[in-house]
N, C-alpha and C positions, 0 to 999 in steps of 0.2 A: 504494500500500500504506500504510497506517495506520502510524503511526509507536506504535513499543511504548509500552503504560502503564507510568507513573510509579509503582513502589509505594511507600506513603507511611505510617509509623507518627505517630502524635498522641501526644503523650505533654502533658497538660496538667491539674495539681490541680485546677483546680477545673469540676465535671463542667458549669455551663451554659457557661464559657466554649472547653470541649470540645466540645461540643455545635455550640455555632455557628463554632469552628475547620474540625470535620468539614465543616458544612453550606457553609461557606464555599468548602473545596477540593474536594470531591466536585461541586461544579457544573464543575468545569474538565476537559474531555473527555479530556485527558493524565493526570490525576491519579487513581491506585485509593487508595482509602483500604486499606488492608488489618490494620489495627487499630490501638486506641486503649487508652491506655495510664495510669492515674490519678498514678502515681510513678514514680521512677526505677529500682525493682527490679521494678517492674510490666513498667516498658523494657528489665529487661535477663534476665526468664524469658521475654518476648515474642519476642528474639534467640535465645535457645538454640530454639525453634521453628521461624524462618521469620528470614530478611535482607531487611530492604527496601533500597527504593533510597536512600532519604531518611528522615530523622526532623526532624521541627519536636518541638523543646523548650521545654517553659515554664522560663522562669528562675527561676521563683519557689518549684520544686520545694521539699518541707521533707522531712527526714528524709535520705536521701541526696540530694544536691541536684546543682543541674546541674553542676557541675565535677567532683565525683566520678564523677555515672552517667554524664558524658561522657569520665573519662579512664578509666573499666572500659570502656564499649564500643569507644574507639579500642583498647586491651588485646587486647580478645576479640573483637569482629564490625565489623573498622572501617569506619564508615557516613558518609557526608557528613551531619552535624547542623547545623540551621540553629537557633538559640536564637530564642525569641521574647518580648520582655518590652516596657517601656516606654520609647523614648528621654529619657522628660521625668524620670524615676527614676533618680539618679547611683548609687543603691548596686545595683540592678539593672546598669545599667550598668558599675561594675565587677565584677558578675559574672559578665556577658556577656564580659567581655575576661580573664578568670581561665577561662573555658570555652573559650574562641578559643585561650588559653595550650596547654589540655586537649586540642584536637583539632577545636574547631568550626569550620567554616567559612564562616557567616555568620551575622547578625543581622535579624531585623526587627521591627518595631514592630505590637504586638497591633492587630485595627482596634476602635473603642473606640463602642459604640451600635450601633446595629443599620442605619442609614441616614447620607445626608450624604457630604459632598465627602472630607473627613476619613479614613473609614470605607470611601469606597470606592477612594480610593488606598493606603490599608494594607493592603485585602483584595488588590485588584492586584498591589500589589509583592509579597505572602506569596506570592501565586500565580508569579509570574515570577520570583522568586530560588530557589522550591523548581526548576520547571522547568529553570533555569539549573544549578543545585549538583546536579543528578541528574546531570549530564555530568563532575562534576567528580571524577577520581579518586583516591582515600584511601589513605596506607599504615598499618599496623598501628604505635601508637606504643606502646613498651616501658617498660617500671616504669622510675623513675630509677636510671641506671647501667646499664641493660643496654646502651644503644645506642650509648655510648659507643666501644666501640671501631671498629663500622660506618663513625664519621665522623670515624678520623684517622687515615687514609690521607694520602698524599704530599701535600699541594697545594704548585704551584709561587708562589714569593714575586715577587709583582707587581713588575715593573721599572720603577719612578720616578727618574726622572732627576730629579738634585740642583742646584734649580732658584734663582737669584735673587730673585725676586720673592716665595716662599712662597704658599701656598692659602692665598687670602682667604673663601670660602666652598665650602660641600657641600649639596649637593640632595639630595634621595631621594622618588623616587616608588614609590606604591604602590596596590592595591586590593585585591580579594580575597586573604583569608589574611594581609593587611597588617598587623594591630596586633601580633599575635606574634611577628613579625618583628623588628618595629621594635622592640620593647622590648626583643629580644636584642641589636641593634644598639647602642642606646642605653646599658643596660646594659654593654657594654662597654667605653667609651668612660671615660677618668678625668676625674674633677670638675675639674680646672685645661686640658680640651681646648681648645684655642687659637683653634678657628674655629668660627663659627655654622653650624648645621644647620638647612635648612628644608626642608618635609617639605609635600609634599603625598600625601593618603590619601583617596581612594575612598571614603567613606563615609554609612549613614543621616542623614540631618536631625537634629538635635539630639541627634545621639551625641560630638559632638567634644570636649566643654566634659568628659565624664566619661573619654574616652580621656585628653585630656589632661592632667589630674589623676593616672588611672592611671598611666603614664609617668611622671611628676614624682615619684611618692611610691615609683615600682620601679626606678628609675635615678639614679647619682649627682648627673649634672646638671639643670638647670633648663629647663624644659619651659612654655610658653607659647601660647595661640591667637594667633596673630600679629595687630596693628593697624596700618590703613596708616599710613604715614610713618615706623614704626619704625626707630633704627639696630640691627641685629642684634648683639648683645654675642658675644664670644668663650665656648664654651664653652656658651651655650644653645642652646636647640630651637624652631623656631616652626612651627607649625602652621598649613593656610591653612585658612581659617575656610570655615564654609557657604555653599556659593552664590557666591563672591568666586574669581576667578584671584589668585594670587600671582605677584610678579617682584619682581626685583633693578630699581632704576632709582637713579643717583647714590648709590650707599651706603644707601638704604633700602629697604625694605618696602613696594610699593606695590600697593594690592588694585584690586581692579577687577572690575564685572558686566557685562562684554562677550559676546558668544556664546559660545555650547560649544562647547568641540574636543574630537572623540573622543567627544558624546556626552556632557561630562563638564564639570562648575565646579564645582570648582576642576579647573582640569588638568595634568597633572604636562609636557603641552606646554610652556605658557606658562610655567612655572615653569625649564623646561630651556633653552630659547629666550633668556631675558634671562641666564640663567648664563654663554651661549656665549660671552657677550660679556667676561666675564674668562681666558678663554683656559687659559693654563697654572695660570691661578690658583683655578681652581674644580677640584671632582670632585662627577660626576653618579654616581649611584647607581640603578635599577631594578629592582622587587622582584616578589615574586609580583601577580596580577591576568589579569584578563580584557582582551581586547583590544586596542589596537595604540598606547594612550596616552604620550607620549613618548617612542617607538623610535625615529623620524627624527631629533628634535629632540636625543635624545642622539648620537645621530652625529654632529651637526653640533658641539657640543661637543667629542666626540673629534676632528675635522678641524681644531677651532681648538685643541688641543693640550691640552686636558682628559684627566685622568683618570679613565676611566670603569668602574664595576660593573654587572655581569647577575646577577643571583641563579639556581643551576643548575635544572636541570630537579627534580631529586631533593626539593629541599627546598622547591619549591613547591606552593603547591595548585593553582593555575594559572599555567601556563607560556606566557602569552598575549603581557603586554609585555614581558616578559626575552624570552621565546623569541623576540619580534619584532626587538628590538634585537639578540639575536645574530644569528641571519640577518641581516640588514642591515650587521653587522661592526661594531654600533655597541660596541661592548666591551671595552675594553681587559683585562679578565680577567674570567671567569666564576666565580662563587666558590658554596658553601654558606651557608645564611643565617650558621652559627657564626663563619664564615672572615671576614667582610666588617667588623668592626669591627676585629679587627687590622688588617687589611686598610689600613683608614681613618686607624687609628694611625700606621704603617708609610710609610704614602704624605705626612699629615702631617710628618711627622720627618724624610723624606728631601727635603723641600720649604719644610723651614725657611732663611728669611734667610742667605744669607752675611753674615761679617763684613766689612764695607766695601765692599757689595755698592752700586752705584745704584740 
């Protein structure tokens, strides 16, 4: 049996590069085109008619633009939106991660020419991340302040035993749904936080350098793509860079283009992998994303006496690597993306130095 079509709104200013978006995704045997769309209110009288499965949005929308037309449709018809602009344009790019804020759940890179290697890995990936986010399921997000009270329910306060040694470092992995996450995570955290954060994310080809900016300029602390040999300072952020694994090895930063694991390089594998090896003295982190990218590897952290976070089903867009690491019992508490930054405070403080401690 035929597996069901993809219905698929286009919402793109400017009509030739609509044009070849259309012709681009209608050759894909899963993909219905079922209408196209010139603005973002064009997008959202096209919703009071008909829901599709998916929307590809240009970023570059003028007049209501894509942060807006994507936080009325998460509002009113909520749709998996995939944005699509330029990786190589950083102000596009932050407003790709201002729409991600909004409700979008992915990005890709317009394909740019008509022909070429360039051109037809863009068109590819537009094609297979729409496929991919059609599975992905959306909930309705509310004007600010309404949802508020939905997400402060009990949660129980993670029990960290009050350790000699203190956390010398934190991990956090992430992919799909990841930058919004992270930037509440980060956000939360106060400008004098006492251990380095390194962070591996999932993400397109030459989107990093604008994520990372982003983060830097909406969060107190200092925010960085990481370089190998780096010592990681207290209190910043490092990002592993495109194409490169990150690890901890002797107190620094060490990158590396060795295989993919999971499919993936950078991998939040290798990243959790070399953390295990500070024991009680690290805590791993696991966020929304596709697939089973360091769920083992955090367990094995947990076993050497890590404190470990799953981010819940509820507040994910995909519940692939959290949901893999819990099953697995790699968890030491399962949190809401809001909860995980106390969280990280909490576990910090309770893992500060004794006095006169060895």
């Amino acid at each position: 049996m035929d597996r069901q079509k993809i219905k698929l709104l286009v919402v793109e200013q400017s009509s030739a590069l609509r044009m070849l978006l259309v012709n681009i995704l209608a050759s894909e045997p899963r993909i219905q085109i079922i209408g196209n769309a010139q603005s973002g209110q064009d997008a959202l009288n096209f919703l009071s008619r008909e829901v599709p499965d998916v929307i590809l949005m240009d970023i570059g929308l003028s007049e209501l633009d894509a942060f807006e037309t994507t936080r009325r449709i998460m509002e009113t018809h909520p749709v998996p939106i995939v944005i699509c602009g330029s990786s190589d344009n950083p102000r596009e790019t932050i407003g790709t991660l201002r729409s991600m804020e909004a409700g979008a759940v992915a990005w890709v890179d317009k394909p740019i020419g008509k022909s070429g290697s360039a051109f037809n890995a863009a068109a590819a990936d537009m094609v297979q991340t729409i496929k991919l986010m059609s599975e992905v399921i959306v909930v309705r997000r509310w004007p600010p302040g309404r949802h508020k009270k939905a997400l402060t329910g009990a949660i129980a306060k993670p029990s960290v035993r009050r350790l000699a040694g203190g956390i010398e470092i934190i991990g956090i992995g992430a992919s799909t749904g990841g930058p919004p996450v992270l930037q509440s995570i980060l956000a939360g955290l106060p400008k004098d936080f006492s251990v380095p954060v390194l962070i591996v994310q999932h993400i397109s080809r030459g989107f990093l350098a604008g994520m990372a900016e982003w983060l830097d300029q909406t969060t107190a602390i200092r925010v960085h793509v990481a370089a190998h040999g780096m010592s990681p300072l207290p209190g910043h952020v490092y990002l592993a860079p495109d194409e490169l694994h990150m690890a901890m090895s002797d107190g620094r930063i060490s990158l590396c283009a060795t295989e993919t694991e999971y499919g993936s390089r950078p991998s939040v594998a290798h990243l959790f992998r070399s953390l295990a090896d500070y024991g009680t003295g690290a805590i791993g982190v696991i966020l929304t994303g596709m697939g089973k990218d360091g769920a083992r590897e955090l367990g094995r952290m947990k076993a050497l006496g890590a404190f470990t976070i799953a981010q819940d089903r509820e507040t994910s867009v995909v519940h692939g690597m959290a949901g893999e690491a819990i099953s697995l019992g790699a968890a030491s508490c399962v949190l809401p993306a809001d909860k995980i930054a106390a969280a990280l405070v909490d576990a910090v403080n309770s893992h500060l130095p004794l006095v006169g401690a060895n």
